[in-house]
mmCIF file of the N, C-alpha and C atoms, coordinates in Angstrom:
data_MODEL
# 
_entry.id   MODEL 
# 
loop_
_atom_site.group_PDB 
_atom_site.id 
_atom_site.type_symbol 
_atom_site.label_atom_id 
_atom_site.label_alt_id 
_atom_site.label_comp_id 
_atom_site.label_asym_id 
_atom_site.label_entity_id 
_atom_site.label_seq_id 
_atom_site.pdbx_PDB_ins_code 
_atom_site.Cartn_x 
_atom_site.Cartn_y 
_atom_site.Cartn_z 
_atom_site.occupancy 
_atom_site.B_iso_or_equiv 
_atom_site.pdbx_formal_charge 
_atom_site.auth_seq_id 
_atom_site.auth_comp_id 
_atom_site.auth_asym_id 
_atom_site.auth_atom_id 
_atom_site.pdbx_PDB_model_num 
ATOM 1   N N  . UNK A 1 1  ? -4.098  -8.816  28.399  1.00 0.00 ? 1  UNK A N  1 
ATOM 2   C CA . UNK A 1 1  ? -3.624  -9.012  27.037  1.00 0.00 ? 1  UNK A CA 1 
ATOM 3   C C  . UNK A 1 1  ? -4.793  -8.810  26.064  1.00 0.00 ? 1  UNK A C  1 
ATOM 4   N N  . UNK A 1 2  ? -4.631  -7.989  24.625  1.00 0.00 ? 2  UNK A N  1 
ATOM 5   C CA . UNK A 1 2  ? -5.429  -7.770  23.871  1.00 0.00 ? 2  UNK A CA 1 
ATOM 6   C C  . UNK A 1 2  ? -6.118  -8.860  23.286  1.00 0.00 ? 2  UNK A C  1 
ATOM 7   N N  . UNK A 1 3  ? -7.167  -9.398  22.813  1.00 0.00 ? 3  UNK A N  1 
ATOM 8   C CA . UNK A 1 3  ? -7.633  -10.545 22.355  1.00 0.00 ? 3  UNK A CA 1 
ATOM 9   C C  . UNK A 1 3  ? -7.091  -10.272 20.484  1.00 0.00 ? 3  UNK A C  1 
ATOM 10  N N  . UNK A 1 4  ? -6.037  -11.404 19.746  1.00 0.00 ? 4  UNK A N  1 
ATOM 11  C CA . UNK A 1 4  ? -5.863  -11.748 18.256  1.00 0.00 ? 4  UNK A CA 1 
ATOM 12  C C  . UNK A 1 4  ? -6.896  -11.299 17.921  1.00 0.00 ? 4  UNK A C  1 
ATOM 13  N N  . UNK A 1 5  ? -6.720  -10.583 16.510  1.00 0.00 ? 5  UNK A N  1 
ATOM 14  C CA . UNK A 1 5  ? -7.967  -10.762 15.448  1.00 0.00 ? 5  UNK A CA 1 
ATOM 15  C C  . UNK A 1 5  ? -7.269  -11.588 14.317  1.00 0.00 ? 5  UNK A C  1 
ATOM 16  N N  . UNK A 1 6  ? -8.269  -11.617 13.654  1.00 0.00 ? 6  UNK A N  1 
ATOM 17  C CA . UNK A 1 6  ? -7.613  -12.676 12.293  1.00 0.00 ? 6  UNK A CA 1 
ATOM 18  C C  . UNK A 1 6  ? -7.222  -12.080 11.641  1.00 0.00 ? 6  UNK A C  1 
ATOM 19  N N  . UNK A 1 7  ? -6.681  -12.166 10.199  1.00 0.00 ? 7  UNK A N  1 
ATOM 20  C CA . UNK A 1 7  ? -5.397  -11.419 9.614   1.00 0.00 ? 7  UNK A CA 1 
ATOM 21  C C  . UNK A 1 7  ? -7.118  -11.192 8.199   1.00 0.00 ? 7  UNK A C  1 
ATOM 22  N N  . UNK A 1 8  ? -7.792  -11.887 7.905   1.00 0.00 ? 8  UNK A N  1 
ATOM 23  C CA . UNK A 1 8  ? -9.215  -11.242 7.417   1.00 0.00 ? 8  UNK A CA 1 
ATOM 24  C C  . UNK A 1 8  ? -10.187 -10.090 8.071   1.00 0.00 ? 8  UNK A C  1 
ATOM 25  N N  . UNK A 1 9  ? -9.466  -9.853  9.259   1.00 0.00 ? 9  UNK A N  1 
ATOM 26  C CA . UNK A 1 9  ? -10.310 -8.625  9.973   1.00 0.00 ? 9  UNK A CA 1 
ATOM 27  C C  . UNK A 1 9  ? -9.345  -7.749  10.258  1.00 0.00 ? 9  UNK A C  1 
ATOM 28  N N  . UNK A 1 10 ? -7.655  -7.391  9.587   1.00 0.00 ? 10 UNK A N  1 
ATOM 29  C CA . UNK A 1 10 ? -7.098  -6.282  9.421   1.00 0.00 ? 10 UNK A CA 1 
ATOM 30  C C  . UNK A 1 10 ? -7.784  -5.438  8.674   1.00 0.00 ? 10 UNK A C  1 
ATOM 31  N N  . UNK A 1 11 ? -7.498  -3.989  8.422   1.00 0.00 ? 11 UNK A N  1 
ATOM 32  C CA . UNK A 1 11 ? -7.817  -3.133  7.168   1.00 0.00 ? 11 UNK A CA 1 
ATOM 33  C C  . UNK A 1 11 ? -6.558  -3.238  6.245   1.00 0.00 ? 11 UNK A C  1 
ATOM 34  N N  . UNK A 1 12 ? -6.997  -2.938  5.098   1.00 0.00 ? 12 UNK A N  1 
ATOM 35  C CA . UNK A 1 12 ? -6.274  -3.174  3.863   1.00 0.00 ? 12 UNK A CA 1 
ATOM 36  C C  . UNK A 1 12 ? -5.914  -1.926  3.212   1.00 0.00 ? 12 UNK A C  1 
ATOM 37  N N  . UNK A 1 13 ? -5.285  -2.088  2.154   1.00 0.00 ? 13 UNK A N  1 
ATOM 38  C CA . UNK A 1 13 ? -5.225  -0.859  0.874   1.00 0.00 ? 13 UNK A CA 1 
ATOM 39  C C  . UNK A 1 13 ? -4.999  -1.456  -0.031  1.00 0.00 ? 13 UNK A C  1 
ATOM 40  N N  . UNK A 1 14 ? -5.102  -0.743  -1.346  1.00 0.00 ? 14 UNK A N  1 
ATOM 41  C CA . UNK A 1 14 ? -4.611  -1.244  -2.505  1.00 0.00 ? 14 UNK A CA 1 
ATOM 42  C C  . UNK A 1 14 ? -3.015  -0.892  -2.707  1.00 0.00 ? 14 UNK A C  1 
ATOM 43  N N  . UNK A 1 15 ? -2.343  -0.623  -3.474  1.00 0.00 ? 15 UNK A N  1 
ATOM 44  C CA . UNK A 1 15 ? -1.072  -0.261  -3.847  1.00 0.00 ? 15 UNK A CA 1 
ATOM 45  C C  . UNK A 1 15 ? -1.080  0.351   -4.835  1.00 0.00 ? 15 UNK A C  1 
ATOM 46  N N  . UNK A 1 16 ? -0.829  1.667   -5.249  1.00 0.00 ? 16 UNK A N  1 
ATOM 47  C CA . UNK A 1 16 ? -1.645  2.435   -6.542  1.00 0.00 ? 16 UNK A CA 1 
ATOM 48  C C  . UNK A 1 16 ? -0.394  1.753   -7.687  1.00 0.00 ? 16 UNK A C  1 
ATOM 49  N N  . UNK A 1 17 ? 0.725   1.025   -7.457  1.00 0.00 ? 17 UNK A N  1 
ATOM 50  C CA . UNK A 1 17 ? 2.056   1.090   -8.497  1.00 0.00 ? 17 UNK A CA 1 
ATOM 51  C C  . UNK A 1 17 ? 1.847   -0.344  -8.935  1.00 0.00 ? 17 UNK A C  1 
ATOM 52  N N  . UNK A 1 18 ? 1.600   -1.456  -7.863  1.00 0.00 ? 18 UNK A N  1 
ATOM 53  C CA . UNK A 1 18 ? 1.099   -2.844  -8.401  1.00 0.00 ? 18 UNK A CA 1 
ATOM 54  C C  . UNK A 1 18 ? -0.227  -3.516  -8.333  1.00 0.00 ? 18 UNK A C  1 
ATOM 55  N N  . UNK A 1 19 ? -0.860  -2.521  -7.905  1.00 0.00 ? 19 UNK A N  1 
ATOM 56  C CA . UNK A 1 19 ? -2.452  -3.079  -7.513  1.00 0.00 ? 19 UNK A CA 1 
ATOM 57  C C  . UNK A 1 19 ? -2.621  -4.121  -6.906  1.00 0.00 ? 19 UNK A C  1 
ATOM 58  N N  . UNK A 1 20 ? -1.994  -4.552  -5.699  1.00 0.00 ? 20 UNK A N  1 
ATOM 59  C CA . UNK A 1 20 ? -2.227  -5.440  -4.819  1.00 0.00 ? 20 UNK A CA 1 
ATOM 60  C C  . UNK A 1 20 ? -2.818  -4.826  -3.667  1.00 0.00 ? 20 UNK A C  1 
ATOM 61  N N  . UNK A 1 21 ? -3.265  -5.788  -3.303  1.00 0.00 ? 21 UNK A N  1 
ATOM 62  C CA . UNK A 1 21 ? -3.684  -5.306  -1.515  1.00 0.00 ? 21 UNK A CA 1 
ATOM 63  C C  . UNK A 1 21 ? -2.778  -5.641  -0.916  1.00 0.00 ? 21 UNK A C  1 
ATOM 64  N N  . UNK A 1 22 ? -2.428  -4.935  0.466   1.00 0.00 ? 22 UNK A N  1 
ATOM 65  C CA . UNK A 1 22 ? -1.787  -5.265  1.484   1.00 0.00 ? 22 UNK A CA 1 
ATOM 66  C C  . UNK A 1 22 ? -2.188  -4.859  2.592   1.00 0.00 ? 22 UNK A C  1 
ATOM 67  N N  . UNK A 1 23 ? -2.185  -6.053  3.693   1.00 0.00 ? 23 UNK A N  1 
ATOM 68  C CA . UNK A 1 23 ? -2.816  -5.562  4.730   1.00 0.00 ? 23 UNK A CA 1 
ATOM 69  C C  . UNK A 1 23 ? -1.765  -4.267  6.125   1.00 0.00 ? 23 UNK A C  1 
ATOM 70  N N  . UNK A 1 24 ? -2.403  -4.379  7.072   1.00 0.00 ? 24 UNK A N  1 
ATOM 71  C CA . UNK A 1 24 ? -2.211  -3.596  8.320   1.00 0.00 ? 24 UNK A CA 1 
ATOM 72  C C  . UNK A 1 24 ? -1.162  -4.340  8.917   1.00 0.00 ? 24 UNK A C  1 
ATOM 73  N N  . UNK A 1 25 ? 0.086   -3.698  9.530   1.00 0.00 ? 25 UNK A N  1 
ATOM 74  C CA . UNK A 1 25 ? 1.041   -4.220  9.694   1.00 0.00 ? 25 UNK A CA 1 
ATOM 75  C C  . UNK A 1 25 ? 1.525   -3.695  11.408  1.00 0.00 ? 25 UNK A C  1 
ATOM 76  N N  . UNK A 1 26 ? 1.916   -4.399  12.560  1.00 0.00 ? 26 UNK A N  1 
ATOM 77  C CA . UNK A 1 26 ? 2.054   -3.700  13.597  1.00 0.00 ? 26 UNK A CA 1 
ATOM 78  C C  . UNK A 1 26 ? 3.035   -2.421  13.780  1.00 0.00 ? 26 UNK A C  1 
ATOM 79  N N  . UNK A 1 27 ? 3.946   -2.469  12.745  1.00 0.00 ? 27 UNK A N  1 
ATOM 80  C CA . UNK A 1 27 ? 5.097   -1.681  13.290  1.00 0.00 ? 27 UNK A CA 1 
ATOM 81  C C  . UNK A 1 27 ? 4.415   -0.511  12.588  1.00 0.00 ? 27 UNK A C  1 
ATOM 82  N N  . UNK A 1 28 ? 3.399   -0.426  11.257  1.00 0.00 ? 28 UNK A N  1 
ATOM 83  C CA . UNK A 1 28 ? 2.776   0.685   11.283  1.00 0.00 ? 28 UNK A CA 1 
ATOM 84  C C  . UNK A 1 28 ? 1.372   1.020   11.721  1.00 0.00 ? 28 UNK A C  1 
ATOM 85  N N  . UNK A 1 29 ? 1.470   0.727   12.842  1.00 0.00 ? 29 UNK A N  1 
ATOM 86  C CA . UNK A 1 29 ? 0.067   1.322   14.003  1.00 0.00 ? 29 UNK A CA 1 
ATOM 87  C C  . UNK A 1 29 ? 0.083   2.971   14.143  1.00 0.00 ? 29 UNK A C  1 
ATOM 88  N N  . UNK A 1 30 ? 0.805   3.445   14.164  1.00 0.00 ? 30 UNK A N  1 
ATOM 89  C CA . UNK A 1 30 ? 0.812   4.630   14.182  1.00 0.00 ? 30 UNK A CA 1 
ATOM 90  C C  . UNK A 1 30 ? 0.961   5.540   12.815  1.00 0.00 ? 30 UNK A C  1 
ATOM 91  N N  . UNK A 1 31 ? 1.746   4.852   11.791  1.00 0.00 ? 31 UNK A N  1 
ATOM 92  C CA . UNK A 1 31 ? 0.975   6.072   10.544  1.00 0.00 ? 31 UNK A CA 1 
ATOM 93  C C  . UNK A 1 31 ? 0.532   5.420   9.417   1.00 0.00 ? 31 UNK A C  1 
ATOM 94  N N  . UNK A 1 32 ? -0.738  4.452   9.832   1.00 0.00 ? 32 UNK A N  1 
ATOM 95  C CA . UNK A 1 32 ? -1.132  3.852   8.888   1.00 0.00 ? 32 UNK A CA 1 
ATOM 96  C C  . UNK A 1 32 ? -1.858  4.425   7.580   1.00 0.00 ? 32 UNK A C  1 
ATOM 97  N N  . UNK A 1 33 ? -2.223  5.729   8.315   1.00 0.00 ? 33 UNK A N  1 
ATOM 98  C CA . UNK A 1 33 ? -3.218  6.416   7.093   1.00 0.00 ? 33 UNK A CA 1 
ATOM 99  C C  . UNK A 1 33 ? -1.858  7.357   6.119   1.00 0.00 ? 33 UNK A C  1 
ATOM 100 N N  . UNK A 1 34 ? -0.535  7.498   6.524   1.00 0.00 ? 34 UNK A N  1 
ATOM 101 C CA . UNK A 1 34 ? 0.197   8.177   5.528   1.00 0.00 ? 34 UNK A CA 1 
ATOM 102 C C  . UNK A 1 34 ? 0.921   6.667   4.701   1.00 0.00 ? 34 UNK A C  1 
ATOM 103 N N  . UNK A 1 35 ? 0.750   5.661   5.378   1.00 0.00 ? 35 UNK A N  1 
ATOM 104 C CA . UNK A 1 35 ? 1.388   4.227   4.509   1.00 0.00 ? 35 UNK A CA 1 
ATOM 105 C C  . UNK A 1 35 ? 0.794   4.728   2.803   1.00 0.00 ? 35 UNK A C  1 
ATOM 106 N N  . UNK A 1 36 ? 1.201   4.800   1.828   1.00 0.00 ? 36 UNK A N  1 
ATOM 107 C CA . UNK A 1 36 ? 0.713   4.595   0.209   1.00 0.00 ? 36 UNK A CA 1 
ATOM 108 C C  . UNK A 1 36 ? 1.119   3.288   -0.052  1.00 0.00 ? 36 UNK A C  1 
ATOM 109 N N  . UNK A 1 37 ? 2.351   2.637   -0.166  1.00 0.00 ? 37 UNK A N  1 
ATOM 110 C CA . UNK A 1 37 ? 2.444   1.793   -1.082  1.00 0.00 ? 37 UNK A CA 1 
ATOM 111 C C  . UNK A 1 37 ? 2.867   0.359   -0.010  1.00 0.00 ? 37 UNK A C  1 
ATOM 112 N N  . UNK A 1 38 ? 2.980   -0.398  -0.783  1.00 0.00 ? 38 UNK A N  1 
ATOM 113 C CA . UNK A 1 38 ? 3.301   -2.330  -0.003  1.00 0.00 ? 38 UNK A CA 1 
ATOM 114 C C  . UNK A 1 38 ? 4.527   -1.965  0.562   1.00 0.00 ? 38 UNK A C  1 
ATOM 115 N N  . UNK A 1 39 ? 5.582   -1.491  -0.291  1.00 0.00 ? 39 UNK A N  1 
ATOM 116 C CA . UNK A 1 39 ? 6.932   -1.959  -0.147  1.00 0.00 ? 39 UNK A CA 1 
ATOM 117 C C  . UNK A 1 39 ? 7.964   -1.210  0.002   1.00 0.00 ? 39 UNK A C  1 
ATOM 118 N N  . UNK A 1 40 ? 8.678   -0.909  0.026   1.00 0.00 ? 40 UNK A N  1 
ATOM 119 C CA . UNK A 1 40 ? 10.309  0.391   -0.311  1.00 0.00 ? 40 UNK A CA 1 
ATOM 120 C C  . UNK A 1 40 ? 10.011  -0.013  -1.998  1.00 0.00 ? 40 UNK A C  1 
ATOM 121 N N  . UNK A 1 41 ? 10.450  -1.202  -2.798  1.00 0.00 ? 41 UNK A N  1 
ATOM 122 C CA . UNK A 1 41 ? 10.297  -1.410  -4.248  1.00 0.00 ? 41 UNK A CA 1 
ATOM 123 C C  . UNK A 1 41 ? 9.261   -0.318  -4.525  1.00 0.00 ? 41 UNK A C  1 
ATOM 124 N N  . UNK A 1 42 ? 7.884   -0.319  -4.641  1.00 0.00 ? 42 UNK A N  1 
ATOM 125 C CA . UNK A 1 42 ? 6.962   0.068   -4.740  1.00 0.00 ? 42 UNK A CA 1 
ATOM 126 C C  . UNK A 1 42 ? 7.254   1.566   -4.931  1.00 0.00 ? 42 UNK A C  1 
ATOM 127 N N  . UNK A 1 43 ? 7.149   1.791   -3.724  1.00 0.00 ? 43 UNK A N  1 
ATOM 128 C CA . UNK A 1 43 ? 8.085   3.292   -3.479  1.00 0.00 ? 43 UNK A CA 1 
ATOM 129 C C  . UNK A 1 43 ? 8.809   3.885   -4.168  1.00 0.00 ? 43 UNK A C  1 
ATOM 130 N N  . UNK A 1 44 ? 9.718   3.593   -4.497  1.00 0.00 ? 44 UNK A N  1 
ATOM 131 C CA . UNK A 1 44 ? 10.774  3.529   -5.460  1.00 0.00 ? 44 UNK A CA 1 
ATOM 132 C C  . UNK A 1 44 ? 10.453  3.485   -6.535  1.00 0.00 ? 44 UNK A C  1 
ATOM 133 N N  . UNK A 1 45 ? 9.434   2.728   -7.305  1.00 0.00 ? 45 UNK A N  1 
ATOM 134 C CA . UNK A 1 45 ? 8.779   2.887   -8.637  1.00 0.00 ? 45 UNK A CA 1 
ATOM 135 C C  . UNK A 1 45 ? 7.978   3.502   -8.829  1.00 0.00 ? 45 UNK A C  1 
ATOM 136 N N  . UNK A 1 46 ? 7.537   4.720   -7.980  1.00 0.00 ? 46 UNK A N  1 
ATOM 137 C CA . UNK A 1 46 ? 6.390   4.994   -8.440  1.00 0.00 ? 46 UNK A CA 1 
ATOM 138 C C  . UNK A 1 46 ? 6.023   5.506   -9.528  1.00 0.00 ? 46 UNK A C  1 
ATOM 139 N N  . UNK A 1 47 ? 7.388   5.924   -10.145 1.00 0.00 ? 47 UNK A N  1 
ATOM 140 C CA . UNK A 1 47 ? 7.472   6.675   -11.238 1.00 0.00 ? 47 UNK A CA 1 
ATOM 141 C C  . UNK A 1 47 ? 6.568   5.929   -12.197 1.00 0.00 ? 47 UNK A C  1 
ATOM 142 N N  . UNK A 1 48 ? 6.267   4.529   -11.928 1.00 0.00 ? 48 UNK A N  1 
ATOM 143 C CA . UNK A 1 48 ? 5.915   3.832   -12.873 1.00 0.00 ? 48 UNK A CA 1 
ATOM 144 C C  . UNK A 1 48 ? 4.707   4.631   -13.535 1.00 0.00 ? 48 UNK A C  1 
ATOM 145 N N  . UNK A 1 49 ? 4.275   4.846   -12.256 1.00 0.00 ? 49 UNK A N  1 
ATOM 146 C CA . UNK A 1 49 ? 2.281   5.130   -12.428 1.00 0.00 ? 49 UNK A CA 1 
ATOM 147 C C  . UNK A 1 49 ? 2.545   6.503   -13.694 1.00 0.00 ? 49 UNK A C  1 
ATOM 148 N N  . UNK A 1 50 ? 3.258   7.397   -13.708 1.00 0.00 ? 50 UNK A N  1 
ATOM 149 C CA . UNK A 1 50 ? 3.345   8.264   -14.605 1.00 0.00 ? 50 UNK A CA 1 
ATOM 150 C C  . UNK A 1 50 ? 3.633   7.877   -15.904 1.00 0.00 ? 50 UNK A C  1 
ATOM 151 N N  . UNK A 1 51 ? 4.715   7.321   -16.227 1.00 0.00 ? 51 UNK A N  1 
ATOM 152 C CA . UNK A 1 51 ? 4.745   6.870   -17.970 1.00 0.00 ? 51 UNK A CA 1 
ATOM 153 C C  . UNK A 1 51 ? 3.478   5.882   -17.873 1.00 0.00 ? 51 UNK A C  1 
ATOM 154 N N  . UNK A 1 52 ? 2.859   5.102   -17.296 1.00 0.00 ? 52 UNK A N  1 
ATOM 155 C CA . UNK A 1 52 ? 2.257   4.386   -17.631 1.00 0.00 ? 52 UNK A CA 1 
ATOM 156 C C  . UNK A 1 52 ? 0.675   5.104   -17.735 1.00 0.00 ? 52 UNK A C  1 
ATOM 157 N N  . UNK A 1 53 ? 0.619   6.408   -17.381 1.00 0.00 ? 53 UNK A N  1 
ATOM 158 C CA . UNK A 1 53 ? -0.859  6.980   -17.645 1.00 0.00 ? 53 UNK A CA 1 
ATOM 159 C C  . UNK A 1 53 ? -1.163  7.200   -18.975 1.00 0.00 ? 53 UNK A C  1 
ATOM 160 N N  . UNK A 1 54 ? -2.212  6.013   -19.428 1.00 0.00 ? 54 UNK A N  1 
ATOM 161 C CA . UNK A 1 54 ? -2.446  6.251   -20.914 1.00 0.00 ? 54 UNK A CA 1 
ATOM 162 C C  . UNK A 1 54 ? -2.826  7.911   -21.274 1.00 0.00 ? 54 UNK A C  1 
ATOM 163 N N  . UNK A 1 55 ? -3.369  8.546   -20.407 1.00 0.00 ? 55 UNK A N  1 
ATOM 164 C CA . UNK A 1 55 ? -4.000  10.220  -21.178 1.00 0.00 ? 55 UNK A CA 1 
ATOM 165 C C  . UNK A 1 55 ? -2.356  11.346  -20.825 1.00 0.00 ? 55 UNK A C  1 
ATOM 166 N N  . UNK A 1 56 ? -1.601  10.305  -20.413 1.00 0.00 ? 56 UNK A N  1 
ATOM 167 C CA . UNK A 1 56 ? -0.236  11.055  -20.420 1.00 0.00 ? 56 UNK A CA 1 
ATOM 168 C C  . UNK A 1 56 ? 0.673   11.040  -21.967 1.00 0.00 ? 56 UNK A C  1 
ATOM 169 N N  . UNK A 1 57 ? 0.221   12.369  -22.714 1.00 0.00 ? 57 UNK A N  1 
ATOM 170 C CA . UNK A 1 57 ? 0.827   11.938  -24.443 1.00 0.00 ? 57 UNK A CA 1 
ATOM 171 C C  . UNK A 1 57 ? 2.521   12.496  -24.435 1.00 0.00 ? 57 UNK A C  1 
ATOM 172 N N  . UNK A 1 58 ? 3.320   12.766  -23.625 1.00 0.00 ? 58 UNK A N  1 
ATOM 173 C CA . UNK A 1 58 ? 4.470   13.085  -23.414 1.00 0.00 ? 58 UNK A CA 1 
ATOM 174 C C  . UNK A 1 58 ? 5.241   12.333  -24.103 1.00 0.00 ? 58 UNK A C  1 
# 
């Protein structure tokens, strides 16, 4: 059996739509580096990040 690590010695990311961190999750062990955001919500908003780019004068 693998030896626990602590949930402070996962790797993390930020969330580019709410700026949280969220850590490493088991069920995504395998495509952790295409994971972007925390959530499906997240996901779903990303639109946010666009109206909200101040050098966006649209």
């Amino acid at each position: 059996m693998m030896a626990q690590r602590k949930k402070s010695d996962l790797p993390s990311k930020i969330c580019p739509v709410c700026d949280r961190p969220f850590s490493w999750r088991a069920r995504w062990k395998n495509q952790w580096d295409d994971i972007v955001y925390c959530s499906k919500r997240c996901s779903g908003q990303r639109w946010r990040l666009k109206r909200a780019d101040p050098d966006n004068k649209a």
